[in-house]
NUKOLLUM-710319 format. One record per atom (N, C-alpha, C, O): residue number from 1; residue in one letter; x, y, z. Coordinates in nm, 2 decimals. Example, Ala and Ser with C-alpha at 12.3 -4.5 7.8 and 13.67 -1.06 7.14 Angstrom:
1 / A / 1.32 / -0.57 / 0.78
1 / A / 1.23 / -0.45 / 0.78
1 / A / 1.32 / -0.33 / 0.78
1 / A / 1.42 / -0.33 / 0.85
2 / S / 1.28 / -0.22 / 0.71
2 / S / 1.37 / -0.11 / 0.71
2 / S / 1.29 / 0.00 / 0.79
2 / S / 1.34 / 0.11 / 0.80
END
This chain:
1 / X / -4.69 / 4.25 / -2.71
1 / X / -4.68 / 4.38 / -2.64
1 / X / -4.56 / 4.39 / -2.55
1 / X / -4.51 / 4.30 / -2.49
2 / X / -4.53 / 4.51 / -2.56
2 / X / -4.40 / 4.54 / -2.46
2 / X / -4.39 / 4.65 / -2.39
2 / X / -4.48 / 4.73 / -2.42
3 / X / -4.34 / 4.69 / -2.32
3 / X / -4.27 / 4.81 / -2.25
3 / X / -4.24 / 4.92 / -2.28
3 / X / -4.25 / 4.91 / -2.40
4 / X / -4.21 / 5.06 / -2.26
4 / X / -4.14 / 5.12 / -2.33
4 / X / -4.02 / 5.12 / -2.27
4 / X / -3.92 / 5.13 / -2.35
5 / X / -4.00 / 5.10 / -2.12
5 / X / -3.85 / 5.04 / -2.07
5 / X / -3.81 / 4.95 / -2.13
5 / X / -3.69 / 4.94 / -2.11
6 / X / -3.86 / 4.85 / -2.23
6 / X / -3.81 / 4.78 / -2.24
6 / X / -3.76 / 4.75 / -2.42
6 / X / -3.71 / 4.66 / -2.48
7 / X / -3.81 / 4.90 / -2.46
7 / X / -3.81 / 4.94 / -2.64
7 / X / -3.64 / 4.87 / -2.67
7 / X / -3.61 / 4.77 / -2.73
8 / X / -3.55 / 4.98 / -2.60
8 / X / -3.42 / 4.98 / -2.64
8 / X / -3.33 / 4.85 / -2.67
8 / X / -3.22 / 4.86 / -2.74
9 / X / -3.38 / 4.72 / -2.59
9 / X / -3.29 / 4.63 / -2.56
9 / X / -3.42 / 4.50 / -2.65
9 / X / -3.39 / 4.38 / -2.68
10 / X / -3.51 / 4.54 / -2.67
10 / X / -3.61 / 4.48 / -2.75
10 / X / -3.55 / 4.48 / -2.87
10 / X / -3.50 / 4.38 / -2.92
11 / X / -3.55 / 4.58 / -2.93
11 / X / -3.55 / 4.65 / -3.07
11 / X / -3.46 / 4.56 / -3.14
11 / X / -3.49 / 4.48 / -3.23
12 / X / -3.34 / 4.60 / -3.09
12 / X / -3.19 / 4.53 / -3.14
12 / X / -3.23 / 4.38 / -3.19
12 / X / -3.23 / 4.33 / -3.30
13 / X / -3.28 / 4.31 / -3.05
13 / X / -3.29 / 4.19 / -3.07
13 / X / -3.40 / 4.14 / -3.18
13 / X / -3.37 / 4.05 / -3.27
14 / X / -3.51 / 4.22 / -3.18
14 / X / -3.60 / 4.18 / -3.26
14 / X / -3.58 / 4.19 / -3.46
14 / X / -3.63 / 4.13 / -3.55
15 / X / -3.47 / 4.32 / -3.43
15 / X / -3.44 / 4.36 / -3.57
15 / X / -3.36 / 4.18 / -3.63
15 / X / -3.38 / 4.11 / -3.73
16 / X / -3.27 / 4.18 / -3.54
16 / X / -3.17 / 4.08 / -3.55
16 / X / -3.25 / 3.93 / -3.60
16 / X / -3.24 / 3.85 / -3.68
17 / X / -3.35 / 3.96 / -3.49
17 / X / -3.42 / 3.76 / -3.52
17 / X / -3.52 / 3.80 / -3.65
17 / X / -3.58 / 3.70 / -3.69
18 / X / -3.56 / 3.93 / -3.72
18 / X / -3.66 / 3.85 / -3.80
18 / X / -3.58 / 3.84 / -3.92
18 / X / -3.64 / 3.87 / -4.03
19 / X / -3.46 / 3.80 / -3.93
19 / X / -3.49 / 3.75 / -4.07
19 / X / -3.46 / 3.85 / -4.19
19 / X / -3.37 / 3.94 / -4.20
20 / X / -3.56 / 3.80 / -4.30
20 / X / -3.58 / 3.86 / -4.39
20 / X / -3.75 / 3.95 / -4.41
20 / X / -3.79 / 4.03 / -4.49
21 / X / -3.81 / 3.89 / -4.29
21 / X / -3.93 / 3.96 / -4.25
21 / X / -3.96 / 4.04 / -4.24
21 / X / -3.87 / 4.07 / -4.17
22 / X / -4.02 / 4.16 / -4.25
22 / X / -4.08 / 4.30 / -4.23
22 / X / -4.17 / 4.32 / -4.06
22 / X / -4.26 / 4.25 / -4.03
23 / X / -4.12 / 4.42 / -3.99
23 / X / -4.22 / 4.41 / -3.88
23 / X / -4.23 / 4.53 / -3.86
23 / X / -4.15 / 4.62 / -3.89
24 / X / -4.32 / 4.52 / -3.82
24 / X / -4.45 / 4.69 / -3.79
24 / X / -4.42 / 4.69 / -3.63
24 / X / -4.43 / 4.58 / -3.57
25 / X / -4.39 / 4.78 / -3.58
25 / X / -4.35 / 4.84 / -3.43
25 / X / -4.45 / 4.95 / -3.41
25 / X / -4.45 / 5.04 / -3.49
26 / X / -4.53 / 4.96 / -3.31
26 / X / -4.61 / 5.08 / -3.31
26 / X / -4.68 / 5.10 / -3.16
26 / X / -4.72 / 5.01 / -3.08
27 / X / -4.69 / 5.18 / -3.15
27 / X / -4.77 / 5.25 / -3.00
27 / X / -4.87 / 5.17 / -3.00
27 / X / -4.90 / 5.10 / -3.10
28 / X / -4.96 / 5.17 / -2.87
28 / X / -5.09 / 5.12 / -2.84
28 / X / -5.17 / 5.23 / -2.74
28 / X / -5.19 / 5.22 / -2.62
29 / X / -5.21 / 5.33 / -2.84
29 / X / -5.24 / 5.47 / -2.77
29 / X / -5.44 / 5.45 / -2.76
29 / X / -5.51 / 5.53 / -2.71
30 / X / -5.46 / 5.33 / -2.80
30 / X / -5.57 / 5.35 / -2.86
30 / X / -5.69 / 5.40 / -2.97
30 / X / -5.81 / 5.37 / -2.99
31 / X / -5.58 / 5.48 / -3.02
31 / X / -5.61 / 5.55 / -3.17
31 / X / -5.56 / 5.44 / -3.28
31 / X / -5.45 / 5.47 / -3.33
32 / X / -5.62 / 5.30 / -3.32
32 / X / -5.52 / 5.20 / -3.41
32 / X / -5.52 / 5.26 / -3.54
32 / X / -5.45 / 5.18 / -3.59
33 / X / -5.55 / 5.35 / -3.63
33 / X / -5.54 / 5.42 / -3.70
33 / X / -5.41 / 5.49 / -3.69
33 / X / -5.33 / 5.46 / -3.78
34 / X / -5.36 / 5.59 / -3.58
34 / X / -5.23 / 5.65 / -3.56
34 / X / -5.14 / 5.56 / -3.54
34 / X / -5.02 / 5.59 / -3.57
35 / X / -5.16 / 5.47 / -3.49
35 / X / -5.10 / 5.40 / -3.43
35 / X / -5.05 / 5.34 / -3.55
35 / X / -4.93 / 5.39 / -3.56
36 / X / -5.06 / 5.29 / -3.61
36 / X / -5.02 / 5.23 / -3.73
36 / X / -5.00 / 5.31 / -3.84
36 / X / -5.04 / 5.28 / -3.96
37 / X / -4.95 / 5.42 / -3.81
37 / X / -4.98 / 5.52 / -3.94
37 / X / -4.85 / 5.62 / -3.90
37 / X / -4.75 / 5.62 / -3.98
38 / X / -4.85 / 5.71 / -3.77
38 / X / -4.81 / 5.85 / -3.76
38 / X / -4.72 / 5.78 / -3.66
38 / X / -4.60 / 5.80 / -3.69
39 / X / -4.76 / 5.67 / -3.52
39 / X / -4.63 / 5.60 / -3.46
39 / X / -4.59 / 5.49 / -3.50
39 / X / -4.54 / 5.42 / -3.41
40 / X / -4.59 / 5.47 / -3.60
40 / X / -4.50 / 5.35 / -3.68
40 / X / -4.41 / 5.35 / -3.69
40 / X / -4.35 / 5.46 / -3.71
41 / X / -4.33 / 5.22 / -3.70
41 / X / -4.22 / 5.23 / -3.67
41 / X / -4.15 / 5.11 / -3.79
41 / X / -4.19 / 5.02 / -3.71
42 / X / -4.09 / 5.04 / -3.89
42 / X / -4.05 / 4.94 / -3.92
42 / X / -3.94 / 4.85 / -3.91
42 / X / -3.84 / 4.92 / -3.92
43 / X / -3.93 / 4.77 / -3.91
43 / X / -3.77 / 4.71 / -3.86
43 / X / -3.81 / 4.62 / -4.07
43 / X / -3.90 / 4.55 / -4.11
44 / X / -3.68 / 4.67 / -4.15
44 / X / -3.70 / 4.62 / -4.23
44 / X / -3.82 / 4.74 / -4.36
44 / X / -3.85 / 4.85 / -4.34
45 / X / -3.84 / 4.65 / -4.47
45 / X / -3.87 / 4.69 / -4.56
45 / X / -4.04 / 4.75 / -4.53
45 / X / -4.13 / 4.67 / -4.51
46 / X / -4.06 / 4.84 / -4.54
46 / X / -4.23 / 4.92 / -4.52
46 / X / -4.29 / 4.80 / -4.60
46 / X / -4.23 / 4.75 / -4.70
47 / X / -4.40 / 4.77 / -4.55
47 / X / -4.53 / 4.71 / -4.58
47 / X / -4.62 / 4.82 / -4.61
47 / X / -4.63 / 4.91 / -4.52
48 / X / -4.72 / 4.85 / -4.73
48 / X / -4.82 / 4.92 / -4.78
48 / X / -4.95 / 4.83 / -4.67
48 / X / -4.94 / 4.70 / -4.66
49 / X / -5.05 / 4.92 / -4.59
49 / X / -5.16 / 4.85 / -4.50
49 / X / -5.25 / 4.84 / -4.58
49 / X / -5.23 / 4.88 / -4.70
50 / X / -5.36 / 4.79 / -4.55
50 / X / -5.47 / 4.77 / -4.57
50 / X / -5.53 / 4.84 / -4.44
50 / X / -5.51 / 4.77 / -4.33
51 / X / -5.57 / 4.94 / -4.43
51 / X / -5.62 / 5.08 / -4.32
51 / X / -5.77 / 5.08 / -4.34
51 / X / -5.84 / 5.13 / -4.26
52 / X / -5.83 / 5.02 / -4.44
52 / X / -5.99 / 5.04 / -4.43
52 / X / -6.08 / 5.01 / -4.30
52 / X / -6.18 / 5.06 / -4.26
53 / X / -5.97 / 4.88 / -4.21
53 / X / -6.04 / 4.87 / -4.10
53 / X / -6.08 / 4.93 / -4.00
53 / X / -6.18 / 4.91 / -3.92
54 / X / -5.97 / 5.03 / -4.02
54 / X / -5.97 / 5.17 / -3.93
54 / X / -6.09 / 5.27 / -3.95
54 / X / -6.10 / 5.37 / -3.88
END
C-alpha cells in the first residue's frame, strides 16, 4: 500500500522494476470489486481477474 503523494514517484519506479511482470495498481476505496475493475490501473500487459470473490 501507498500514498497518493506518493503515486507519481512510485509509479515510474515500479513500472521500471517489474520486469516482464504484469501489476495491478488500484485504489483501496473499500468497494474491492471497483477497485479492481473501474480504478484499475496496469503497469504492463492486463491480466483477465477472477472477480467471483467479489
Amino acid at each position: 500500500m501507498f500514498f497518493r503523494e506518493d503515486f507519481e514517484a512510485l509509479i515510474p519506479w515500479l513500472d521500471n522494476a517489474r520486469g516482464e511482470l504484469s501489476v495491478l495498481v488500484h485504489a483501496d476505496t473499500g468497494d474491492d470489486l471497483i477497485d479492481h475493475t473501474t480504478y484499475a490501473y496496469w503497469l504492463g500487459k492486463e491480466v483477465p481477474l477472477n472477480l467471483e470473490g467479489f
